[in-house]
C-alpha positions in Angstrom: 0.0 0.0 0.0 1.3 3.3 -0.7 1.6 6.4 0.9 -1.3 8.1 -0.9 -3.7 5.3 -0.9 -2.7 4.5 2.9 -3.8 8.6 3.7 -6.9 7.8 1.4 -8.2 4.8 3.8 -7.4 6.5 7.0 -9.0 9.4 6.3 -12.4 7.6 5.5 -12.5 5.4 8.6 -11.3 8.3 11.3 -14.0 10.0 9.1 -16.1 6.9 10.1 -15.2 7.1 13.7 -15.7 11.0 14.3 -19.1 10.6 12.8 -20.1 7.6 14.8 -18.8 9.2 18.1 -20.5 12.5 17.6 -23.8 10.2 16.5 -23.5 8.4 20.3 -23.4 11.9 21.8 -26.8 12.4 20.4 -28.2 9.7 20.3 -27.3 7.5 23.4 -26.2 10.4 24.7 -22.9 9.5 25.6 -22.3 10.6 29.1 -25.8 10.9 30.1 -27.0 14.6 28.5 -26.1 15.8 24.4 -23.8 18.0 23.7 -26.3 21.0 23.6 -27.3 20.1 27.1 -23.8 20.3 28.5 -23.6 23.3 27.0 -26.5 25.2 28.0 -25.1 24.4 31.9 -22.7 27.6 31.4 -24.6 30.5 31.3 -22.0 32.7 29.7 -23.3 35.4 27.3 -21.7 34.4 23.9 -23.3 31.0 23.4 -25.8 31.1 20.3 -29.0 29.9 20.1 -29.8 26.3 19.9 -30.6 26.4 15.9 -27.4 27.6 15.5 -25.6 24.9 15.9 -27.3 23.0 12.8 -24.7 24.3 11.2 -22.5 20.6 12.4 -25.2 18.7 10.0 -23.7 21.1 6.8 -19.8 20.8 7.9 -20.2 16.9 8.0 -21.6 16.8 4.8 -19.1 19.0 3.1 -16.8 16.4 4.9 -18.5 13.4 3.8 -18.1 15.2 0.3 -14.0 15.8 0.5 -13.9 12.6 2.0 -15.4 11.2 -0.8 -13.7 13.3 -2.9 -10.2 12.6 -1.7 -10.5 8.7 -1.9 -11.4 8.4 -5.6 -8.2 6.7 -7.4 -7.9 9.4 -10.0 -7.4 12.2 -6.5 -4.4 9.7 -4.7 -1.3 11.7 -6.1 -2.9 15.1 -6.3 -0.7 18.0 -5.1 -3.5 19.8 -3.1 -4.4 16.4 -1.1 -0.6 15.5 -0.8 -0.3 19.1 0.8 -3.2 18.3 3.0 -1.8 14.9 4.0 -2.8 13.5 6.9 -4.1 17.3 8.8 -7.7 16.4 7.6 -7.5 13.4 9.3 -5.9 15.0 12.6 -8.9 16.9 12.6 -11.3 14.5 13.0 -9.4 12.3 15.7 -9.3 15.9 17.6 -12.9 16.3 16.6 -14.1 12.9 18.4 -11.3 13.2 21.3 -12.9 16.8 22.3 -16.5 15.2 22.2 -15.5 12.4 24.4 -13.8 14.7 27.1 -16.6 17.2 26.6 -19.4 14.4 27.4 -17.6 13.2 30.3 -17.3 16.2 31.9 -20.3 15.1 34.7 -18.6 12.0 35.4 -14.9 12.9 35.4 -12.7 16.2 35.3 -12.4 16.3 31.5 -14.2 20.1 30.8 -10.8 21.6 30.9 -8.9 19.3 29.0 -11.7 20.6 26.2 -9.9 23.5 25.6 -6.5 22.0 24.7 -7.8 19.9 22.2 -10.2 22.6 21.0 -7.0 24.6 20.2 -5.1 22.1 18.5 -8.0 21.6 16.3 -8.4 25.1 15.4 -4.7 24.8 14.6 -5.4 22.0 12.6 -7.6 23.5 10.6 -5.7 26.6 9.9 -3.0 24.6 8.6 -5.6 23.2 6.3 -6.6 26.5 5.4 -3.2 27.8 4.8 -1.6 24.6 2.5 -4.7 24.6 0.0 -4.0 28.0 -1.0 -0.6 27.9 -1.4 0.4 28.2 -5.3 0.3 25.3 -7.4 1.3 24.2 -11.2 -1.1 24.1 -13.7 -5.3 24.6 -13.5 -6.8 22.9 -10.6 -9.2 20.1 -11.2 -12.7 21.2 -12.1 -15.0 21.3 -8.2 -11.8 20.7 -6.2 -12.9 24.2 -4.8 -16.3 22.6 -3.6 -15.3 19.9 -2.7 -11.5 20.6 -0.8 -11.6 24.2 -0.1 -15.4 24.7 1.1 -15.4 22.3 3.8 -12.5 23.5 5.3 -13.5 27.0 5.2 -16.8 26.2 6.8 -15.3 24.3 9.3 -12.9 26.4 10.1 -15.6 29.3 10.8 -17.6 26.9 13.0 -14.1 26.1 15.2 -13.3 29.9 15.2 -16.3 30.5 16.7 -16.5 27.2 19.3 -12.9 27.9 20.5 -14.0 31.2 21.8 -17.1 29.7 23.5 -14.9 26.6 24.8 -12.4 28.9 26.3 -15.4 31.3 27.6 -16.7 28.0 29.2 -13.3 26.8 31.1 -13.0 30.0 32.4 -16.6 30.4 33.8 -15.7 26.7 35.7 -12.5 28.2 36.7 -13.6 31.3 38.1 -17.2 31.0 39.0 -19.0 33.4 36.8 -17.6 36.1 34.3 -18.0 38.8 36.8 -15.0 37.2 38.5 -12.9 38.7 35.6 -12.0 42.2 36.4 -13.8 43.6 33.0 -17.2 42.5 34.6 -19.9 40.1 32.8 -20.7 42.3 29.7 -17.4 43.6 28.6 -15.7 40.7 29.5 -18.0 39.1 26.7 -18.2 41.7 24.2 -14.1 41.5 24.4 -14.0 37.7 23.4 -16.8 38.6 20.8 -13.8 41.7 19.3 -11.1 39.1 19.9 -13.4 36.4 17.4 -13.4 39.3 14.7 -9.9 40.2 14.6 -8.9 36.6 13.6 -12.0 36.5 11.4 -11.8 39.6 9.6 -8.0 39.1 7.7 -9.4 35.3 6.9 -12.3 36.7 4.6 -10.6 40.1 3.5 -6.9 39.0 2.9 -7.9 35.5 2.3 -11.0 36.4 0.3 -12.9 33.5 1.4 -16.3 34.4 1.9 -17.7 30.8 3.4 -15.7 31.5 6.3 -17.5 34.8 6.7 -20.8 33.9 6.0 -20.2 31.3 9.4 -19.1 34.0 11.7 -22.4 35.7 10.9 -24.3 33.0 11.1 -23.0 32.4 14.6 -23.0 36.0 15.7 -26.4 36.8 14.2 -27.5 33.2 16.8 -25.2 35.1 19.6 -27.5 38.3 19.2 -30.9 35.9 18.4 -30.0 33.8 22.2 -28.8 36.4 24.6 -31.4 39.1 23.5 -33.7 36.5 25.2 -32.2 36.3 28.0 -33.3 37.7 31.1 -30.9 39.8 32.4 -29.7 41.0 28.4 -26.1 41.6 28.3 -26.1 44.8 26.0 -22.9 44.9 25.3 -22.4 41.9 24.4 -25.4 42.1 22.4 -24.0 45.1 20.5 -20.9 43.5 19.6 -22.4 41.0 18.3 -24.8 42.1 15.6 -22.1 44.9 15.0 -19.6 42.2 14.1 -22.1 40.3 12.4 -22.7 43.8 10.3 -19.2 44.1 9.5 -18.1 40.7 8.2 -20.9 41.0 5.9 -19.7 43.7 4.6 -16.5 42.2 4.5 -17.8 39.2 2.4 -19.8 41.6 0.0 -16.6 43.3 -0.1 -14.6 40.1 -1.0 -17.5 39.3 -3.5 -17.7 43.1 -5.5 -14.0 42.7 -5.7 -14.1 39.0 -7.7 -16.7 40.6 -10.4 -14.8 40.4 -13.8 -15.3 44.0 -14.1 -14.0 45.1 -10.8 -10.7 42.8 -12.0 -10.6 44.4 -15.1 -10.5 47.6 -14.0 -7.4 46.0 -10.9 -5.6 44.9 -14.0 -5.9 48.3 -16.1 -5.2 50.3 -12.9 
């Protein structure tokens, strides 16, 4: 077995795996309560509304679809995959390892070991990000953009946006409550809100990749939607929220005015 084909096989079954142990956390649940459960025991004012997080039933079939994708015969030796390598496949080992702690979390001290993993994956993804844009020779295959590029771009939005809320979560078991932190409740989350922009906002612009965008609002938009519920509404938080939700649209309008052939056109002749 060769290199390529062996990357091919183990990307489909830790594929396998990662959907299987993110189906027990559902379904069984694994660990006694689902994911969203677990997550609606930290009342910290960033967490988006519950529809939100449909969003995990698009990234895992854009994953299906570059796992698919990837293991076709006529895809083993090309130079975006080989770039890739095995990172995809990191991801989704991290991806099940993070659900596991995270369902424990009741039954053992895993909650903070959450936000390790959750880092590495964001990492992981990054990487992803970064090594299918770098240049390579000749035309690239017709839907590799759909079907390599998408998912990881979605993905990467999504993980952007949970790392924030993972790391919002460990502190709130660490301190007590975000009023512990010396910002206060509000600020304190209206600063990890600004903090989430100012890694999002060079991916979409610099990067131009507007399905990365389109996620941040999407979360931010279910940030605004959950908390302006709330009883106690954190405004600032609030504020931040559909502000940033305001601007990365822009940003992906931007992104998208700027790919029209005539605004290239007019780059060029400039």
């Amino acid at each position: 077995m060769t290199a390529d084909l062996r990357r091919q096989v183990l990307t489909v079954l830790i594929f396998i795996v990662t959907i299987a142990v993110n189906g027990a956390a559902v379904g069984i649940p694994l660990g006694g309560k689902t994911t969203g459960e677990l997550s609606d025991l930290y009342p910290v004012p960033i967490v988006p509304a519950n529809f939100v997080f449909a969003i995990w039933s698009v990234i895992y079939t854009l994953l299906l679809v570059y796992t698919i994708y990837q293991a076709l015969p006529g895809r083993r030796e090309d130079p975006v995959l080989r770039r890739l390598g095995w990172l995809p496949a990191l991801s989704g080992i991290l991806n099940a390892v993070w659900v596991v702690l995270w369902q424990l979390q009741e039954t053992a001290p895993t909650v903070l070991l959450t936000v390790p993993v959750m880092v590495a994956l964001l990492l992981t993804l990054i990487a992803c990000w970064a090594r299918m844009r770098e240049p390579q020779p000749g035309p690239a295959p017709r839907g590799q953009g759909w079907m390599v590029a998408l998912p990881f771009s979605v993905y990467l939005g999504w993980i952007t946006v949970a790392t924030i809320a993972n790391v919002t979560q460990m502190l709130w078991t660490v301190l007590g409550k975000p009023e512990s932190i010396v910002l206060g409740g509000p600020l304190w989350g209206a600063l990890i809100l600004i903090v989430g922009l100012a890694i999002a906002t060079p991916i979409v612009l610099r990067g131009r990749d507007v399905a990365y965008g389109v996620v941040i609002v999407w979360a931010y938009a279910g940030i605004v939607a959950k908390q302006t519920a709330a009883a106690s509404p954190p405004e600032a938080t609030i504020v931040v929220a559909a502000a940033g939700a305001a601007w990365i649209a822009v940003c992906c309008l931007v992104v998208v005015v700027r790919s029209l052939p005539g605004a290239r056109s007019a780059a060029a002749t400039a």
